[in-house]
N, C-alpha and C positions, 0 to 999 in steps of 0.2 A: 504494500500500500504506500501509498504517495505522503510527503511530509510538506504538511503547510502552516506559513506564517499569518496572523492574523492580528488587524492593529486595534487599538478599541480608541477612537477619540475623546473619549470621557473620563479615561484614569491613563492615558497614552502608554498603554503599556501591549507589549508585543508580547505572544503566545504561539510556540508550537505544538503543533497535531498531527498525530498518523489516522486519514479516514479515505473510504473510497473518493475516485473522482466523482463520481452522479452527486454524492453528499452537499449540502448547501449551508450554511454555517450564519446565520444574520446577524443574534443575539448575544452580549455577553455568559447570558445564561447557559444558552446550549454549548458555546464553549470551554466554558470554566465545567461545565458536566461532559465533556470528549476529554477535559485535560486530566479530569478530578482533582481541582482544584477549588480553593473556596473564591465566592465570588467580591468578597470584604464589599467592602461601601458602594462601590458601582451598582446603579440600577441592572437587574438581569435583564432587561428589555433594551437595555444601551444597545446601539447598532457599533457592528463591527466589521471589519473589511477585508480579504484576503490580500495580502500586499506578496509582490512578486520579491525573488531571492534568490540570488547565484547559488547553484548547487555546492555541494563540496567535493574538489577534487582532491583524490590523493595520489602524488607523482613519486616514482618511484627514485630515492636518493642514492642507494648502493644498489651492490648485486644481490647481495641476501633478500631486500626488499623484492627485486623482481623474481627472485624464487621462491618467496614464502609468496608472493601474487600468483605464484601459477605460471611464470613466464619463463623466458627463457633469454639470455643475453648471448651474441654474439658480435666478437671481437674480430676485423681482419688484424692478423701477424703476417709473419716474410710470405711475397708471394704469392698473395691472394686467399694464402690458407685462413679461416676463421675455428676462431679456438670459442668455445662454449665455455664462457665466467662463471655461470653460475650453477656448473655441474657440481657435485658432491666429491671428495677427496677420498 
């Protein structure tokens, strides 16, 4: 399931949730009840807004990292040969 940001302009506070896409989210209420969280002093009928968010990427910084990913590194040495970095010893 999809992860969404959502803004409340009445206590300016941002909120993430994991819910289907079809799902529609208006109220503080419904989502302080997706978050289970308490709703403190905000009206539960405050409107709220789905605000867009750069995914998170995670880039691989050594070889270990692209081998515990699943992947595989290869290296050219002399001659065109490629040597696999991230084989096991």
């Amino acid at each position: 399931m999809p992860i969404y940001d959502y803004f409340c302009p009445s206590n300016n506070q941002t909120i993430e949730v994991m819910h289907s896409y079809s799902r529609e989210i208006k109220t503080w209420g419904e989502l302080c009840q997706l978050a289970q969280c308490e709703t403190g002093e905000t009206p539960e009928d405050a409107p709220v807004r789905r605000v867009i968010s750069a995914p998170m990427l995670s880039v691989p910084t050594s070889n270990s990292d692209y081998k515990n990913a699943g992947f595989t590194k290869l290296v050219k040495r002399d001659k065109g040969v490629y040597e696999n970095v991230t084989a096991s010893d």
